[in-house]
C-alpha positions as CSV (number, residue, x, y, z in Angstrom):
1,X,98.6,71.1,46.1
2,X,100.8,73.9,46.2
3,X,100.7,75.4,50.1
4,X,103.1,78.4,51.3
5,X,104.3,77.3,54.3
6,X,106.8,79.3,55.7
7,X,106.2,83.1,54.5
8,X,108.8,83.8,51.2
9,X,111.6,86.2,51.3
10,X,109.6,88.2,48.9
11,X,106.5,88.2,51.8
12,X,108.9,88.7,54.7
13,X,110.3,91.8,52.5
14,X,107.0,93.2,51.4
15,X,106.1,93.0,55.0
16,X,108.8,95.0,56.5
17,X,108.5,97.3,53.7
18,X,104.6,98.1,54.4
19,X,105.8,98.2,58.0
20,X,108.5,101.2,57.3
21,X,106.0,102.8,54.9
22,X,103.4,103.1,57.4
23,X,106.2,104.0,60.1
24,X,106.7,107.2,58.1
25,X,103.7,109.0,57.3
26,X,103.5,112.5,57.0
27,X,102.3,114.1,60.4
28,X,101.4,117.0,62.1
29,X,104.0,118.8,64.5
30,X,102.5,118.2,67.7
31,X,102.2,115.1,69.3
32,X,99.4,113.3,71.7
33,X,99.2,110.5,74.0
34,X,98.3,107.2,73.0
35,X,94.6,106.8,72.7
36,X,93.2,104.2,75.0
37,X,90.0,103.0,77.5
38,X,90.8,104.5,81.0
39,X,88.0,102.1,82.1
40,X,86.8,98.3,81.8
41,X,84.0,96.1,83.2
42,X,84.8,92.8,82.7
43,X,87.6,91.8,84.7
44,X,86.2,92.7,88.3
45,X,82.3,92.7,86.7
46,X,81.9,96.3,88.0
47,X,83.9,98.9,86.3
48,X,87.4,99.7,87.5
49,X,90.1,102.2,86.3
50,X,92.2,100.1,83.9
51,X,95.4,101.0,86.3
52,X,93.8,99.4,89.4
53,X,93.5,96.0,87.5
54,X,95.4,93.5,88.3
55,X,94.5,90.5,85.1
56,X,95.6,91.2,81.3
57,X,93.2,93.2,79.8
58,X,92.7,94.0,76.6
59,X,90.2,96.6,74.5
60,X,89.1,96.9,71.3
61,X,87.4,100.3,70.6
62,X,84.5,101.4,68.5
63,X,87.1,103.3,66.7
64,X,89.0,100.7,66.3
65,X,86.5,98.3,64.9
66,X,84.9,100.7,62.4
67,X,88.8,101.6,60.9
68,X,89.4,97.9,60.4
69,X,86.3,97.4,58.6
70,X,86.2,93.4,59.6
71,X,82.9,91.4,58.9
72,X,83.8,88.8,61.9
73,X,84.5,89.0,65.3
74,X,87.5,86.0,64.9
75,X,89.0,88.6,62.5
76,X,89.2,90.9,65.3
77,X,90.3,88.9,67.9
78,X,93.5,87.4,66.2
79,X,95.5,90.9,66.5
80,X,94.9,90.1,70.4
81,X,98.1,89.2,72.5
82,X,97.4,85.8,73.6
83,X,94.7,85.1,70.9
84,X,94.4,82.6,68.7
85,X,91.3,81.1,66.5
86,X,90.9,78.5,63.9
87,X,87.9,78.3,61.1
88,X,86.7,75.0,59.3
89,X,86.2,77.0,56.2
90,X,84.7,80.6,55.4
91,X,82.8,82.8,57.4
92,X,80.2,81.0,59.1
93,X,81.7,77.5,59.5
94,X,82.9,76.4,63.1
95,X,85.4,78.9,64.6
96,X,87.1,78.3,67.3
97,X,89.0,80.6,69.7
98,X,91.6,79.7,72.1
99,X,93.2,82.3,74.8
100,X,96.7,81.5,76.0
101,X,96.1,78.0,74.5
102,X,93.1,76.7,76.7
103,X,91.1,74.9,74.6
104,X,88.3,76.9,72.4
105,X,85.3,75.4,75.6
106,X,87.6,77.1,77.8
107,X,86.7,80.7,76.1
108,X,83.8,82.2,78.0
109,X,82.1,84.5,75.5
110,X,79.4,87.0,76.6
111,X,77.5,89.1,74.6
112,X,76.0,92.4,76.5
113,X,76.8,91.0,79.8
114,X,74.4,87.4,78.8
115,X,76.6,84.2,79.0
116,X,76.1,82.6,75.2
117,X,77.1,78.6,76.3
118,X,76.1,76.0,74.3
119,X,74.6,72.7,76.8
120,X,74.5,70.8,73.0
121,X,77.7,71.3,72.0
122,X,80.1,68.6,72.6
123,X,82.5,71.1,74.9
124,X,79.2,73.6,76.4
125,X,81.3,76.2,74.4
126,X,80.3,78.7,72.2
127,X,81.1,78.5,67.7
128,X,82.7,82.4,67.2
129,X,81.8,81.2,63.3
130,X,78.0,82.6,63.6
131,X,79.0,86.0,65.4
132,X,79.5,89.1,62.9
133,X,80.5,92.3,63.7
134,X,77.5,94.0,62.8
135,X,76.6,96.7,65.5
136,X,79.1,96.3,68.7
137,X,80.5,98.7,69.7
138,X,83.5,97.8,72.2
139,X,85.0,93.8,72.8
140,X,87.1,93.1,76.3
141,X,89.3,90.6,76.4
142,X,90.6,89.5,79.7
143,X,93.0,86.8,79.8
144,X,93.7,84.1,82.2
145,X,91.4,81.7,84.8
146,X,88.1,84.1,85.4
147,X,86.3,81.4,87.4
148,X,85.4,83.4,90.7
149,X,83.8,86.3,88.7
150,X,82.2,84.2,85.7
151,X,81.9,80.8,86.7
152,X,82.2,78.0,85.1
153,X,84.8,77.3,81.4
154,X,86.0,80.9,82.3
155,X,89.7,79.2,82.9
156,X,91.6,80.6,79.5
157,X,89.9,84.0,79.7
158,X,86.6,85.8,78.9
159,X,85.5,87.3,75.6
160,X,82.8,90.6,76.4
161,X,81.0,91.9,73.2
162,X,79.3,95.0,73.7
163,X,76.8,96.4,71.6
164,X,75.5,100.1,71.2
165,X,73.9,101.7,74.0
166,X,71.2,104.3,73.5
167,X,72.1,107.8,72.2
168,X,71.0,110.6,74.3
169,X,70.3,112.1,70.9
170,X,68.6,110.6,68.3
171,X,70.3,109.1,65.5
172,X,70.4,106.6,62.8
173,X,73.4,104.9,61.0
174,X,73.6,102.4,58.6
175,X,76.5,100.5,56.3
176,X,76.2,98.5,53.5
177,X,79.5,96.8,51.3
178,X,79.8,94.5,48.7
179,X,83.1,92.6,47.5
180,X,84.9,89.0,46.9
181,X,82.2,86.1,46.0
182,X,79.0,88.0,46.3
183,X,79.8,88.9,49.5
184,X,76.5,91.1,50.9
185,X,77.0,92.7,54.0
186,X,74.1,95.8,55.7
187,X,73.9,97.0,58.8
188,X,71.9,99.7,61.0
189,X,71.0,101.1,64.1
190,X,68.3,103.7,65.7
191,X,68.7,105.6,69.0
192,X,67.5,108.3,71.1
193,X,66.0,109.1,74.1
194,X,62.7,110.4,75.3
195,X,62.2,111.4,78.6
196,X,64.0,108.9,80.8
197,X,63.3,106.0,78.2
198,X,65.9,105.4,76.3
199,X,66.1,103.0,73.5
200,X,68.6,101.2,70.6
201,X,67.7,99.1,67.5
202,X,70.0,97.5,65.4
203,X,69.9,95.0,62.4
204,X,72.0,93.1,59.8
205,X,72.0,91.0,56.7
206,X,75.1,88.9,55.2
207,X,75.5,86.9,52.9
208,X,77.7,85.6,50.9
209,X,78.6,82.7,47.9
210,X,82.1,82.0,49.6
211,X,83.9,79.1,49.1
212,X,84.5,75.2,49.4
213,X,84.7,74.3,52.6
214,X,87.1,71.6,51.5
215,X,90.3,73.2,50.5
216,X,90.0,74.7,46.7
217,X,93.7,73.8,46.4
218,X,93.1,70.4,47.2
219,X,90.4,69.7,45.2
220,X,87.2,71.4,46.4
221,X,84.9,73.2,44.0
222,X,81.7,74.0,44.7
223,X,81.2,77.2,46.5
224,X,79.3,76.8,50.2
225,X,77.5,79.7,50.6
226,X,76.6,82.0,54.2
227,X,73.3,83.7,55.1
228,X,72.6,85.6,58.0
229,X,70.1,88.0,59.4
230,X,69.6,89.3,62.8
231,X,68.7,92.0,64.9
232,X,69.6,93.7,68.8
233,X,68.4,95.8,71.0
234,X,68.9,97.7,74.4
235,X,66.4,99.5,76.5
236,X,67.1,101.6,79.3
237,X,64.6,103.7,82.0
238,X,65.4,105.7,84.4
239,X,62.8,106.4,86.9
240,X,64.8,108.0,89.9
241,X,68.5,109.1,90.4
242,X,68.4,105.6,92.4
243,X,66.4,103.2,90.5
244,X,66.5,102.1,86.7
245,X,65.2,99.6,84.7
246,X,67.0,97.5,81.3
247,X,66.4,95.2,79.0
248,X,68.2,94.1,76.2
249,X,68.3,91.0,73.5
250,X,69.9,89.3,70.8
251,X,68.8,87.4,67.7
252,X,70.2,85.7,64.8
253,X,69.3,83.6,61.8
254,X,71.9,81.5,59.1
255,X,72.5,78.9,57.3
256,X,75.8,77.4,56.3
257,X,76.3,75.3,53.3
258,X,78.9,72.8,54.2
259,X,81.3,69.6,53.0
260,X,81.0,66.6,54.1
261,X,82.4,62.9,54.6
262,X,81.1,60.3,51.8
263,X,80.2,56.9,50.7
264,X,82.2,54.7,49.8
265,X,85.9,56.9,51.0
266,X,84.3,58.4,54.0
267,X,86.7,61.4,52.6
268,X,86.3,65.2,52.9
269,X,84.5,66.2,49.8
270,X,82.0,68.4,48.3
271,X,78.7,67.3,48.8
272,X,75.0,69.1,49.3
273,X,75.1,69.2,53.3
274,X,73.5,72.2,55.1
275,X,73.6,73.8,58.7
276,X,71.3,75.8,60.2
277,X,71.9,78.2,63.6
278,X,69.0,80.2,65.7
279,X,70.5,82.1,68.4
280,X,68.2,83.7,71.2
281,X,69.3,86.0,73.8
282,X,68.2,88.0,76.3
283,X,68.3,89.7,79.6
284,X,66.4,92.1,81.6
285,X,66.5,93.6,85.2
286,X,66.7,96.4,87.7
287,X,69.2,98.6,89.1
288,X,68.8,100.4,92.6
289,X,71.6,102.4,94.5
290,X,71.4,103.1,98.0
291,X,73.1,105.0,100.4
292,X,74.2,107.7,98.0
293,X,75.4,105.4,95.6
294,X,77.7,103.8,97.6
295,X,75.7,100.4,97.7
296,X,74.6,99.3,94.2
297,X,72.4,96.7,93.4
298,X,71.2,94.7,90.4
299,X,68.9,92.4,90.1
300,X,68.0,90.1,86.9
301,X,67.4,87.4,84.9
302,X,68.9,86.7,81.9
303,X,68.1,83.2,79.3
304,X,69.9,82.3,76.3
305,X,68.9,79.4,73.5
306,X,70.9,78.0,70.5
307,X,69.1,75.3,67.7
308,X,71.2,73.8,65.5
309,X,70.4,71.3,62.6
310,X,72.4,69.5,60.4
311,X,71.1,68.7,56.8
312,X,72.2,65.9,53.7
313,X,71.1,67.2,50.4
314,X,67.7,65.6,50.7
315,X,65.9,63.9,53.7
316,X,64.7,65.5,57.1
317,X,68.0,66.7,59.3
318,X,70.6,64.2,60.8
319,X,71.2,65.7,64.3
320,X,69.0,68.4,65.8
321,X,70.0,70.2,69.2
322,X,68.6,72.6,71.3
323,X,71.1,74.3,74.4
324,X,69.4,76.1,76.7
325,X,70.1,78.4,79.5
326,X,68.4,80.4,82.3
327,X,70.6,82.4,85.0
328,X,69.2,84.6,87.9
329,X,71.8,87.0,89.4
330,X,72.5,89.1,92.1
331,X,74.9,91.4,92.5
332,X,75.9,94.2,94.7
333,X,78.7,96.8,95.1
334,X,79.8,98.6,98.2
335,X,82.4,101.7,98.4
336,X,83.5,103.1,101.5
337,X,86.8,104.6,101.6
338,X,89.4,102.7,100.3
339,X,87.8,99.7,100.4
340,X,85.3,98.7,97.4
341,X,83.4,95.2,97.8
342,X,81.3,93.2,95.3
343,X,79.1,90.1,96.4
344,X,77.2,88.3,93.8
345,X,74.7,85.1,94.1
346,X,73.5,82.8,90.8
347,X,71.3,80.1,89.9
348,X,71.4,78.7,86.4
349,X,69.4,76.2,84.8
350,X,70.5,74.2,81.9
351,X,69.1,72.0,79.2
352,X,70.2,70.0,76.1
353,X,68.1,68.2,73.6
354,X,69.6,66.0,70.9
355,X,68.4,64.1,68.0
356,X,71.3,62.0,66.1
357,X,69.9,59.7,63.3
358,X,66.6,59.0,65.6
359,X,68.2,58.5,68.4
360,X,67.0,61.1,70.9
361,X,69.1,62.5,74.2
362,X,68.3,65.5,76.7
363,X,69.1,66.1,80.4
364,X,68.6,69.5,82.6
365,X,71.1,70.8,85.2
366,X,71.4,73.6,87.9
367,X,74.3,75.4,89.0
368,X,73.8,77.6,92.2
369,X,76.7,80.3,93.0
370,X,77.9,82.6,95.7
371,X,81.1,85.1,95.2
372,X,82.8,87.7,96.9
373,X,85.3,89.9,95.5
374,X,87.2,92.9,98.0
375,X,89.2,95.5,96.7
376,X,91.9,97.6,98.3
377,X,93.1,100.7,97.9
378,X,95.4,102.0,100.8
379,X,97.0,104.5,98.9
380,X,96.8,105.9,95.9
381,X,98.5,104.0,93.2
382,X,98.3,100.4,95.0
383,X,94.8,98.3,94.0
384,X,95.0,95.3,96.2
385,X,92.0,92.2,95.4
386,X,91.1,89.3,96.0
387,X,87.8,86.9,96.1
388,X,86.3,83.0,96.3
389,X,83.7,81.4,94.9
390,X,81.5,78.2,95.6
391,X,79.3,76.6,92.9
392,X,77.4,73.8,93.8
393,X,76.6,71.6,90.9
394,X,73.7,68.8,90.4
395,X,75.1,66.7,88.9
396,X,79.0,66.3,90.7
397,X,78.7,68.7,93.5
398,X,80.1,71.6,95.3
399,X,83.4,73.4,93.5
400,X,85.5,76.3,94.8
401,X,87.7,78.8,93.2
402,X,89.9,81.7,94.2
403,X,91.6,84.6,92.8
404,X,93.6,87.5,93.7
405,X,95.8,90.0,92.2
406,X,97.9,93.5,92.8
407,X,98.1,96.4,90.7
408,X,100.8,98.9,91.3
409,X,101.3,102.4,89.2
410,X,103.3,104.6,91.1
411,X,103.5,107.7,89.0
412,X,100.1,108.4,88.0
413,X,99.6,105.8,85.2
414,X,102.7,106.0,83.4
415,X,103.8,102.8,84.6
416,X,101.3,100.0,86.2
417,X,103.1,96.8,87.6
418,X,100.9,93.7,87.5
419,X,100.4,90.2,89.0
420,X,97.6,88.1,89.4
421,X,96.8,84.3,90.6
422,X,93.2,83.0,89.5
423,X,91.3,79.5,89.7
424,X,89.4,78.0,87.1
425,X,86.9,75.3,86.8
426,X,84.8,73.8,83.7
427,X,82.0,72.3,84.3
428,X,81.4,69.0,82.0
429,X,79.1,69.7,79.1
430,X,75.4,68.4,79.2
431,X,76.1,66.6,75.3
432,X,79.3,65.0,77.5
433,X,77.4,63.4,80.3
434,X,74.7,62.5,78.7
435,X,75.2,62.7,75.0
436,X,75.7,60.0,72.0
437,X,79.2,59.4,73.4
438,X,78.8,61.0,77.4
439,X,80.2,59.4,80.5
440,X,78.6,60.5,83.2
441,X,81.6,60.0,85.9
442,X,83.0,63.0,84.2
443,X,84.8,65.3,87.0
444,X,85.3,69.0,86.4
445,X,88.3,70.3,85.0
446,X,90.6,72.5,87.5
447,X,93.3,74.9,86.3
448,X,95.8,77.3,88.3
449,X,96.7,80.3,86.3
450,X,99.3,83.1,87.1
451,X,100.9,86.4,85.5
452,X,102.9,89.4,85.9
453,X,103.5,92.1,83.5
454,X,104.7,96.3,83.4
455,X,103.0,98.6,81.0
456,X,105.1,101.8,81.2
457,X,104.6,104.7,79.0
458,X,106.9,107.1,77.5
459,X,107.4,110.8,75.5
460,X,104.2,111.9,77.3
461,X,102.5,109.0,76.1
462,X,103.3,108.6,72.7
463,X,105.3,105.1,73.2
464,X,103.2,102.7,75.5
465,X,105.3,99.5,75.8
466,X,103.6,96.5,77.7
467,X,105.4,93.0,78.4
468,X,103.5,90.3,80.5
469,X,104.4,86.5,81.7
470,X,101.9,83.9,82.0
471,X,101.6,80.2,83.0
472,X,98.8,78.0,83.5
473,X,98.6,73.8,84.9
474,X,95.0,72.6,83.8
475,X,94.2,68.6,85.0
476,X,91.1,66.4,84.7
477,X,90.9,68.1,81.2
478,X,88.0,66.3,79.3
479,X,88.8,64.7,75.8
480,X,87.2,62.7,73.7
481,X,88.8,59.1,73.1
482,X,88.4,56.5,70.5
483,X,87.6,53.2,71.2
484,X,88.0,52.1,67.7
485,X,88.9,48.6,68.1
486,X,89.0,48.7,71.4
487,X,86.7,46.6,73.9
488,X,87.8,46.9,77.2
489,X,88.1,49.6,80.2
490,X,86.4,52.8,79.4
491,X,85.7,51.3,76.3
492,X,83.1,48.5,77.2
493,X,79.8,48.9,75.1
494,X,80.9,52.4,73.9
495,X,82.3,51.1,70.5
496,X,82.2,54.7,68.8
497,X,84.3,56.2,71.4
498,X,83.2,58.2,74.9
499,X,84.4,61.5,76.8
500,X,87.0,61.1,80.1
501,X,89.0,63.1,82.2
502,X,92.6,62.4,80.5
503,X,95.0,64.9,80.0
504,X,97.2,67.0,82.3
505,X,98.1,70.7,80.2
506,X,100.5,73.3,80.7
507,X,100.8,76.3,78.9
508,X,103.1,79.3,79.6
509,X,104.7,82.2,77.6
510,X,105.3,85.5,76.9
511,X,102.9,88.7,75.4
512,X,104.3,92.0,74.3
513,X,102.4,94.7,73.0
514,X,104.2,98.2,71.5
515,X,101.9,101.4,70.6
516,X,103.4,104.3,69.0
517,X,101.3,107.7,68.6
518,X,104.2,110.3,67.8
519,X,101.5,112.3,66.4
520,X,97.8,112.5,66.7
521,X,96.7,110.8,63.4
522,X,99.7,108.1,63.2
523,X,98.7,105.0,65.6
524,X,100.6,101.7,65.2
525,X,100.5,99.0,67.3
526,X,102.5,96.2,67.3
527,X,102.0,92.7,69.8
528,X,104.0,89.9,69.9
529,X,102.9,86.7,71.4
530,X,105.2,83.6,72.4
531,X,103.3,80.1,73.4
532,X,104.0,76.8,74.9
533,X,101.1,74.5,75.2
534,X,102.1,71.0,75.8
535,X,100.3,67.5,77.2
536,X,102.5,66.9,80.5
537,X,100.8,63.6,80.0
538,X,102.7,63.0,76.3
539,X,105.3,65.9,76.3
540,X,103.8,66.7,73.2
541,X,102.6,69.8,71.6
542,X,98.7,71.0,72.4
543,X,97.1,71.0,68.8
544,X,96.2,73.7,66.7
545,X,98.6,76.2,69.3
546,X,101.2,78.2,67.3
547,X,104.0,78.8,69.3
548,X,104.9,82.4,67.6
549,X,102.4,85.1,66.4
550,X,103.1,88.7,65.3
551,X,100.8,91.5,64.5
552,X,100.8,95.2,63.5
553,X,98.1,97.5,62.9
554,X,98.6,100.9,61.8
555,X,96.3,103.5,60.8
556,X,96.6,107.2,59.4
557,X,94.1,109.9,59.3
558,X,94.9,113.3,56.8
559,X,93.9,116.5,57.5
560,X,91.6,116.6,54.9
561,X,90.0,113.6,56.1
562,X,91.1,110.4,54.2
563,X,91.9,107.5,56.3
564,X,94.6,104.8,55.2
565,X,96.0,101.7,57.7
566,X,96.5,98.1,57.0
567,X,96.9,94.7,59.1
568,X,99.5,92.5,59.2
569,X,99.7,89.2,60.6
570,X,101.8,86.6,61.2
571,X,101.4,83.0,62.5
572,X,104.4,80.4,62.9
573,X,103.6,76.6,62.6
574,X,101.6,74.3,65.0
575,X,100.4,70.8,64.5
576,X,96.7,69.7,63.5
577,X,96.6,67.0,65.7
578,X,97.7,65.5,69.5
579,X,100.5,63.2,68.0
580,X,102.2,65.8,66.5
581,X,102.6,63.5,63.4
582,X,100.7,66.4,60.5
583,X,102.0,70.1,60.9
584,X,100.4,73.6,59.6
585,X,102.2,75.7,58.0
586,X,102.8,79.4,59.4
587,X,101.6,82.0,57.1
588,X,101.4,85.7,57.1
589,X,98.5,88.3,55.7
590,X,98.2,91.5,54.6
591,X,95.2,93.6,54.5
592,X,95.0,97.2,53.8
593,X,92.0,100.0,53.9
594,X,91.0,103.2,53.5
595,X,88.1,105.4,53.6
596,X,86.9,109.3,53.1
597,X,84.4,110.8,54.1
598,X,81.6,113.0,51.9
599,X,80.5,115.3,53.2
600,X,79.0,115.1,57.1
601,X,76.8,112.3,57.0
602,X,78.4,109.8,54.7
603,X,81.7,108.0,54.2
604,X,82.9,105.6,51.2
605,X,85.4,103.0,52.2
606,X,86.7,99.9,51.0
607,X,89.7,97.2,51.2
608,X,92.2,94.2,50.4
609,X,92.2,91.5,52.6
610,X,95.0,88.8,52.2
611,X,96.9,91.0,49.6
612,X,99.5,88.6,48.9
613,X,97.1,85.8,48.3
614,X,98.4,83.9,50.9
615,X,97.1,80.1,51.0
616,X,96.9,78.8,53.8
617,X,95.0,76.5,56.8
618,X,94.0,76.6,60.6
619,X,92.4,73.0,60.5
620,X,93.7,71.0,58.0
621,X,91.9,70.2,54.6
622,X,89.5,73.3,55.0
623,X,90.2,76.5,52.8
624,X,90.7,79.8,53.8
625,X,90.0,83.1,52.3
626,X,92.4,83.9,49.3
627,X,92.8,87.7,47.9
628,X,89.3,89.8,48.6
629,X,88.1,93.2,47.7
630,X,85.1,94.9,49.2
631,X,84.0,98.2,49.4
632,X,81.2,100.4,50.7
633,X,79.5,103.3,52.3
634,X,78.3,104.1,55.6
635,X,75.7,106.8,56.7
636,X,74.5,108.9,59.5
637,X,71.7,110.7,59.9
């Protein structure tokens, strides 16, 4: 087939020629500071100033997320310093998402504050493929080991989707597009309040006739189609100045036509298969501040279920799995001076049932956790912290993690010196224990993770330049291994292959981000990300990690209300596998957008994604999106 590989002189060109054209927008004469999130909740689970953090944090704005007009979460995610994903396909296959090359179960993903782990899945992880943008409002991304605050597979970093709260004011909005393939894509949401009940309802249908999952340009031709529906919702009631009540829940439907490996070649090839994906999740519980507020407390319960079926083109399913989960939490924050502290307890019961070709598997398991987390600040411009955690497993016992870091801005924000040092542990998987292929004398894996960084900003604001180091040492890491062939050691009566604790990572590198706002309605963002993952066992590359990635994002907003940006990214070469014997090509894409609104309540917009028809792949034999248009409005009422 005919693959780009390296990007062309004539792409590098186009590229820098975008990036000037962008660079040099009209604007208005007075300038503004960069816009950005003063405050997060993810890396300390309470919220915090984002100048007394210590970890990498990153934010992705409402704002932000309507301008880019993306249908998937991944799609987001890969302008992230540090971030990196790879997709089996179109929209809805497997997606994977790695952060500062931890492997994709080493990404803890929560979704309105509800842990979405999959006990079925062969790493407990969770498959970015099935989660759309559709109604969230705000994603967090904090990078490096997360362990003492999240718990277990929380060693790369933690992924926090938030979706719409509640409107004091009532209000409906709702989006609808349609573009490349017969790509559908409708969302909306209600809110309002009513007395001190306060309510959101949000829902969404995609679908789409995409692509071959098996690489067009290498022969794949039949288009495997998407479909999704699903729905959210928060609740909020506040009965006292003290004392509240929530509730809130997720829900989604799809089904995934897919390519499979036949008789007689046992190839990648079109064929008929089908997957099917219900997720449930929920949470509910209490709030109640004492003291003044100075003690907080919440109190809940929050459950979470993935089903997942695999389908030939005739004939019942092939594998059927259910992952379930069921935490109970407690968590309470003190403030008293200078001194803020947070002490949290869990219990969390999991469960995995498997069916593989009539062969049935399930087991249950129960994690109970204690953490403390203190935070210092002795004066102002110094955030000193630092907390441990125990989790005491059923199946392999007690673990414990620590963490602490410092966060120094001596001029009021304008520049914020960080370090940080965090533990991480993950937990084996229910399917590798006790799965088709499990080993139950699986250990956990342990991981050390450090960084230090300087965000300083500039021209009252208008330049924000951040650099940071990291480095992480991960052992016991679980892979699966072959046994192809092979009858003895681990091997013996396990002649498909089994899970084991064999490999010894490292990764380390640099992030850089650069955000210029000389005037209000010119933002462009630049990051830069440098990576070296490598198997201290082997010496050899991690697979699937590129070592380089670039990205810009630049948007502009005219007086009279039209709003033009485009994306650029660009991702250097890595290898598909752990011998480092097949390599992927780097590629870079191009997407531009625009939009204009019509009056108050409505607003047409539409794009290009992948201008430059870049072909390209993440895992190798499965396609990619080529050149796509869409367009459409949105509404509120």
């Amino acid at each position: 087939m005919a693959r780009k590989g390296r990007a062309s002189t004539g792409s590098a060109r186009t590229v820098l020629l975008l990036s000037a054209v962008l660079s040099s927008l009209p604007a208005a004469a007075q300038t503004t500071a960069v816009q950005g999130d003063d405050v997060v909740v993810t890396a300390n689970r309470t919220e915090r100033a984002v100048d007394q953090v210590g970890q990498s944090v990153t934010v992705i704005t409402s704002e932000e997320i309507a301008a880019r007009q993306t249908q998937a979460v991944v799609d987001l995610l890969r302008t992230v310093p540090g971030v990196s994903f790879t997709r089996a396909g179109g929209i809805g296959t497997v997606a994977s998402v790695n952060i500062r090359g931890a492997d994709p179960q080493q990404t803890l993903l929560l979704v309105d504050g509800v842990k979405l782990d999959d006990p079925a899945s062969p790493g407990g992880g969770y498959d970015f493929g099935n989660l759309l943008v559709g109604n969230i409002d705000r994603i967090e991304v904090v990078r490096g080991a997360q362990s003492v605050i999240w718990g277990s597979r929380a060693i790369g970093g933690v992924v926090n989707v938030i979706t719409r709260a509640p409107s004091d004011d009532s209000e409906v909005t709702a989006k609808g597009e349609y573009g490349w393939r017969d790509t559908v894509n409708t969302t909306a949401n209600a809110s309002g309040k009513l007395g001190p009940v306060s309510a959101s309802l949000g829902g969404q249908y995609f679908r789409t006739d995409g692509f071959s999952a098996f690489n067009e340009a290498r022969g794949g031709r039949e288009r495997d189609g998407y479909r999704q529906y699903g729905a959210n919702a928060k609740l909020a009631a506040d009965l006292t100045d003290a004392f509240s009540l929530e509730a809130r829940g997720r829900y989604s439907d799809a089904k995934i036509d897919l390519d499979g490996f036949p008789a007689p070649a046992f190839a990648l090839a079109d064929t008929a298969d089908y997957s099917t994906n219900t997720e449930l999740s929920g949470y509910a519980g209490a709030r109640l501040a004492l003291f003044d507020g100075a003690f907080r407390n919440r109190l809940g319960v929050a459950y979470s279920r993935i089903d997942r079926a695999n389908f030939g083109a005739t004939g019942p399913a092939t594998f059927d799995s259910r992952g379930l989960n069921r935490r109970f939490e407690y968590q309470g924050v003190a403030q008293t001076g200078i001194a803020q502290a947070t002490i949290g307890a869990e219990s969390e019961r999991s469960r995995f049932d498997t069916v593989s070709f009539g062969t049935a598997a399930r087991a249950r398991a129960l994690i109970n956790s204690v953490y403390g987390e203190l935070t210092l600040t002795p004066v102002t411009g110094v955030a000193l912290t630092g907390g441990v955690r125990h989790d005491d497993h059923s199946r392999f016992g007690g673990e414990t993690t620590a963490a602490g870091n410092v966060a120094l801005s001596p001029n009021g924000g304008r520049t914020v010196v960080r370090a940080s040092y965090g533990e991480g542990f993950g937990a084996p998987s229910l399917y590798q224990l006790f799965g088709d292929y499990g080993n139950q004398r699986l250990v956990p894996e342990r991981a050390n993770s450090w960084d230090a960084g300087v965000t300083q900003k500039l021209l009252g604001e208008a330049v924000q330049v951040q650099a940071t180091w990291f480095h992480r040492d991960t052992r016991n890491q679980i892979d699966f291994v072959s046994c192809f062939g092979v009858t003895s050691g681990i091997c013996v009566n396990r002649p498909f292959g089994t899970y084991d604790n064999i490999r010894r990572t490292r990764a380390q590198g640099v992030e850089a981000t650069l955000v210029l706002q000389p005037v209000e309605p010119l933002r462009v963002a630049f990051a830069y990300t440098y990576l070296d993952a490598t198997n201290r066992d082997t010496g050899r590359e991690l697979a699937r990690r590129p070592r380089e990635s670039v990205n810009m994002v630049a948007d502009y907003r005219w007086d009279f209300g039209l709003s033009a940006g485009a994306t650029i990214t660009h991702v250097g070469d890595s290898f598909e596998n752990a011998s480092n014997t097949r390599r992927l090509d780097g590629y870079v894409l191009v997407d531009l957008r625009a939009s204009l609104p019509v009056g108050d309540r409505f607003e047409v917009f539409g794009r290009v994604e992948n201008l430059f028809d870049e072909a390209y792949e993440t895992v190798y034999l499965y396609g990619t999106p080529r050149r796509a248009a869409y367009g459409g409005v949105r509404l509120k009422l």
